[in-house]
C-alpha positions as CSV (number, residue, x, y, z in Angstrom):
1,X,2.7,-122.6,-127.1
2,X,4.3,-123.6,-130.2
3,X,6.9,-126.0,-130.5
4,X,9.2,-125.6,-133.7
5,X,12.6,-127.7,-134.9
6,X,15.8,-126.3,-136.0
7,X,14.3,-125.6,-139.6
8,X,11.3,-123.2,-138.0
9,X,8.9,-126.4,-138.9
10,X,5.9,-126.5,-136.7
11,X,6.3,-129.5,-134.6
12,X,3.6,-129.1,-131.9
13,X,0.8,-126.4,-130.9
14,X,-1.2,-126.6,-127.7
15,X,-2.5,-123.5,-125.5
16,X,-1.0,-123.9,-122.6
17,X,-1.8,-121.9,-118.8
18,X,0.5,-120.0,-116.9
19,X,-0.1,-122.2,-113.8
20,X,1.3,-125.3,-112.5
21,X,-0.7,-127.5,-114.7
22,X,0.4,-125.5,-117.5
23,X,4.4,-125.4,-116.3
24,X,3.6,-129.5,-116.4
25,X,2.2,-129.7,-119.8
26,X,5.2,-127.5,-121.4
27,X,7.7,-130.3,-119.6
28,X,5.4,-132.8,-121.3
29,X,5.6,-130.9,-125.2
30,X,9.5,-130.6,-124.6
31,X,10.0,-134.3,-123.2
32,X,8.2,-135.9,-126.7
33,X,10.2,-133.5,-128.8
34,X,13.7,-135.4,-127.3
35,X,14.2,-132.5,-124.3
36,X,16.7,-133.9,-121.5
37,X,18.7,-132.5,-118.7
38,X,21.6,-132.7,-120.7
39,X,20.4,-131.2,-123.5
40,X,17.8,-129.1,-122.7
41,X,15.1,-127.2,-125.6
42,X,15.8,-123.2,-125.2
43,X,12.6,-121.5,-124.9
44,X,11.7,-118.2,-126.3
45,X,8.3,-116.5,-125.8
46,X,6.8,-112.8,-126.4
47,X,7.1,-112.3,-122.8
48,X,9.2,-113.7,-120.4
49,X,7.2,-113.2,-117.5
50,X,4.8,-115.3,-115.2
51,X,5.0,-118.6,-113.8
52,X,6.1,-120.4,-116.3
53,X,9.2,-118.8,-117.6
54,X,10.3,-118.2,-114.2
55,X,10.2,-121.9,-113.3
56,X,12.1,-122.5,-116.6
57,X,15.1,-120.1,-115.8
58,X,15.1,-121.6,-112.0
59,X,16.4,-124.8,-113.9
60,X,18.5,-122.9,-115.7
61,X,17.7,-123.4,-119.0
62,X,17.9,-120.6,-121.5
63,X,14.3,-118.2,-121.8
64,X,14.5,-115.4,-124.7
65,X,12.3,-113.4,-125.1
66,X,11.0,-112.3,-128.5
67,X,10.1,-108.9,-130.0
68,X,6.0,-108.8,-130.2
69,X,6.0,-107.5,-133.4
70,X,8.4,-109.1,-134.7
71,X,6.2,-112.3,-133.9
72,X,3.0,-110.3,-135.8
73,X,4.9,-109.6,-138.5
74,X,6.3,-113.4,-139.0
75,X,2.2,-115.0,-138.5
76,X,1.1,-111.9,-140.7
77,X,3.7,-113.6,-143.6
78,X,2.9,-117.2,-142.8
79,X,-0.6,-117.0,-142.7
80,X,-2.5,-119.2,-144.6
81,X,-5.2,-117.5,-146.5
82,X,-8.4,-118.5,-146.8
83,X,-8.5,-120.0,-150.3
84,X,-12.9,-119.8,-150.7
85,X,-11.7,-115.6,-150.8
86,X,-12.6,-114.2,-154.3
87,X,-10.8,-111.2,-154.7
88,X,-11.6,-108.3,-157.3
């Protein structure tokens, strides 16, 4: 899971399960980056499936999903290339 700010600035990165442990872990990310019931962090993922996203929706806060490739495509621009690479 990554956590980004309003600028697309990576805030926070942690792998996180799709199980309870992992549902309280996400709440955990979202709480240090100023989440709150009244103003809750939307959430958007590649899928919006599991346990996870449907215990976010049940609280009603907003889920989007996001186009796979369109997330390839975005990692595949900001990838950081290895700079040791010689190239011919």
């Amino acid at each position: 899971m990554a956590l980004v700010d309003e600028a697309g600035q990576l805030v926070a990165k942690r792998r996180i399960n799709d199980d309870a442990e992992g549902y309280r872990q996400l709440l955990g990310m979202l709480a240090e980056a100023g989440d709150s019931p009244q103003e809750p962090i939307p959430v958007a993922a590649e899928t919006a499936r599991g346990l996870l996203f449907a215990c976010l929706r049940a609280t009603g806060r907003k889920v989007y999903s996001i186009n796979p490739m369109a997330v390839a495509r975005y990692r595949e621009r900001h990838r950081v290339t290895n700079p040791l690479r010689i190239t011919a």
